[in-house]
C-alpha positions, 0 to 999 in steps of 0.5 A, spaced: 744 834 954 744 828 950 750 826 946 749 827 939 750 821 935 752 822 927 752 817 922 759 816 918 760 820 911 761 813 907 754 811 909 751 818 908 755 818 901 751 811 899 744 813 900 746 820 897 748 816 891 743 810 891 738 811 884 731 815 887 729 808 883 732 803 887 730 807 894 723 809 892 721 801 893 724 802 900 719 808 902 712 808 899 706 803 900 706 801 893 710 805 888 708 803 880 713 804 874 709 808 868 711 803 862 707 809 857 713 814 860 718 816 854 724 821 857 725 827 853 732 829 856 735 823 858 734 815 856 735 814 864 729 818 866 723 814 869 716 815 871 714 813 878 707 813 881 707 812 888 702 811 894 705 813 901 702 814 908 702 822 905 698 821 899 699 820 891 706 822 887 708 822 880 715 822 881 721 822 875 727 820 877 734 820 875 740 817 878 739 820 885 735 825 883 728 826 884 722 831 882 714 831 883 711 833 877 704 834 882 708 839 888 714 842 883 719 840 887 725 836 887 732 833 889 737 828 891 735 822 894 736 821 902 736 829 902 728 830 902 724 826 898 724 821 903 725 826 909 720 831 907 716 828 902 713 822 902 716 820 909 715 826 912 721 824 917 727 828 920 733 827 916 736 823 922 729 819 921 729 818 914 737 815 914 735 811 919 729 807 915 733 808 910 739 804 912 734 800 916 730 797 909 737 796 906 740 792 910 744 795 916 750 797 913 747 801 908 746 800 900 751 797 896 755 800 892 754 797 885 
Protein backbone atom coordinates (compact mmCIF):
# COMPACT_ATOMS: atom_id res chain seq x y z
CA UNK A 1 0.00 0.00 0.00
CA UNK A 2 1.29 3.36 -0.89
CA UNK A 3 1.97 5.82 1.92
CA UNK A 4 -0.46 8.71 2.02
CA UNK A 5 1.22 12.07 1.93
CA UNK A 6 -0.94 15.21 3.38
CA UNK A 7 -0.48 18.54 3.04
CA UNK A 8 0.63 20.55 6.22
CA UNK A 9 -2.43 22.59 7.85
CA UNK A 10 -0.67 26.10 7.28
CA UNK A 11 -0.92 25.43 3.62
CA UNK A 12 -4.57 24.00 3.61
CA UNK A 13 -5.41 27.37 6.02
CA UNK A 14 -3.85 29.57 3.23
CA UNK A 15 -5.74 28.46 0.32
CA UNK A 16 -8.88 28.03 2.28
CA UNK A 17 -8.46 31.85 3.12
CA UNK A 18 -7.10 33.02 -0.53
CA UNK A 19 -10.00 35.61 -1.83
CA UNK A 20 -12.01 33.35 -4.70
CA UNK A 21 -10.87 36.68 -6.69
CA UNK A 22 -7.31 36.14 -6.51
CA UNK A 23 -7.80 32.27 -7.15
CA UNK A 24 -9.99 32.30 -10.12
CA UNK A 25 -6.91 33.76 -12.47
CA UNK A 26 -5.07 30.60 -11.36
CA UNK A 27 -7.61 28.23 -12.38
CA UNK A 28 -9.66 29.54 -15.48
CA UNK A 29 -8.72 30.22 -19.41
CA UNK A 30 -10.03 33.54 -19.22
CA UNK A 31 -11.57 34.73 -16.19
CA UNK A 32 -13.52 38.56 -16.95
CA UNK A 33 -14.20 41.04 -14.04
CA UNK A 34 -18.24 42.58 -14.64
CA UNK A 35 -17.53 46.12 -14.18
CA UNK A 36 -21.78 46.93 -14.65
CA UNK A 37 -21.91 44.29 -11.37
CA UNK A 38 -23.45 46.27 -8.36
CA UNK A 39 -23.28 44.31 -5.06
CA UNK A 40 -26.59 44.07 -2.97
CA UNK A 41 -25.23 42.92 0.24
CA UNK A 42 -21.88 43.76 0.71
CA UNK A 43 -19.42 46.29 -1.19
CA UNK A 44 -16.74 43.38 -1.55
CA UNK A 45 -19.17 41.46 -3.87
CA UNK A 46 -17.85 40.75 -7.44
CA UNK A 47 -18.94 39.45 -10.38
CA UNK A 48 -16.77 37.25 -12.50
CA UNK A 49 -17.29 35.54 -15.95
CA UNK A 50 -15.30 32.68 -16.37
CA UNK A 51 -14.16 30.25 -19.16
CA UNK A 52 -12.56 26.80 -18.17
CA UNK A 53 -11.81 23.42 -19.95
CA UNK A 54 -15.46 22.89 -18.44
CA UNK A 55 -17.67 25.30 -19.87
CA UNK A 56 -18.72 29.00 -18.95
CA UNK A 57 -19.55 30.31 -15.34
CA UNK A 58 -20.69 33.51 -13.73
CA UNK A 59 -19.22 33.68 -10.40
CA UNK A 60 -19.79 36.07 -7.60
CA UNK A 61 -17.16 36.04 -5.07
CA UNK A 62 -16.51 37.22 -1.48
CA UNK A 63 -13.67 36.68 0.29
CA UNK A 64 -12.89 32.98 -0.02
CA UNK A 65 -16.45 32.57 -0.79
CA UNK A 66 -18.04 31.59 -4.17
CA UNK A 67 -21.19 30.64 -5.94
CA UNK A 68 -22.46 30.14 -9.68
CA UNK A 69 -25.16 32.16 -10.26
CA UNK A 70 -25.89 29.52 -13.51
CA UNK A 71 -25.22 25.83 -11.40
CA UNK A 72 -26.77 27.53 -7.91
CA UNK A 73 -23.98 26.20 -6.00
CA UNK A 74 -21.31 27.65 -3.90
CA UNK A 75 -18.27 27.54 -1.24
CA UNK A 76 -15.26 28.44 -0.08
CA UNK A 77 -12.35 28.43 -2.37
CA UNK A 78 -9.99 25.32 -2.32
CA UNK A 79 -12.95 23.26 -0.80
CA UNK A 80 -14.80 22.63 -4.49
CA UNK A 81 -14.90 25.59 -6.76
CA UNK A 82 -11.79 24.35 -8.11
CA UNK A 83 -11.90 20.92 -7.10
CA UNK A 84 -15.22 19.94 -8.63
CA UNK A 85 -16.45 22.92 -10.61
CA UNK A 86 -14.22 24.57 -12.79
CA UNK A 87 -11.34 22.19 -12.40
CA UNK A 88 -12.91 19.05 -12.02
CA UNK A 89 -10.07 17.81 -10.08
CA UNK A 90 -9.76 15.66 -6.76
CA UNK A 91 -9.08 17.87 -3.69
CA UNK A 92 -5.29 16.43 -3.36
CA UNK A 93 -5.19 17.62 -7.20
CA UNK A 94 -6.72 20.83 -7.29
CA UNK A 95 -4.27 21.61 -3.79
CA UNK A 96 -1.68 20.75 -5.87
CA UNK A 97 -2.28 23.03 -8.76
CA UNK A 98 -3.43 25.44 -6.76
CA UNK A 99 -0.13 25.49 -4.78
CA UNK A 100 1.91 24.93 -7.88
CA UNK A 101 0.05 28.37 -9.81
CA UNK A 102 1.00 30.22 -6.70
CA UNK A 103 4.21 29.55 -5.94
CA UNK A 104 5.52 26.54 -4.11
CA UNK A 105 4.80 27.55 -0.64
CA UNK A 106 1.54 28.31 -1.32
CA UNK A 107 -0.39 31.96 -1.20
CA UNK A 108 0.81 34.62 0.81
CA UNK A 109 -0.86 35.77 3.62
CA UNK A 110 -1.30 39.34 2.80
Amino acid sequence: MAARRSFSPDLLTRLREMPAGDALPLVAIDVKADSTYLPIKTGRSRRWHVRSARGQFEILTTGPKWYDTRGRVGAAAVQSIWRIHILGLSFADAVRHLTAAVGQNGPDRS
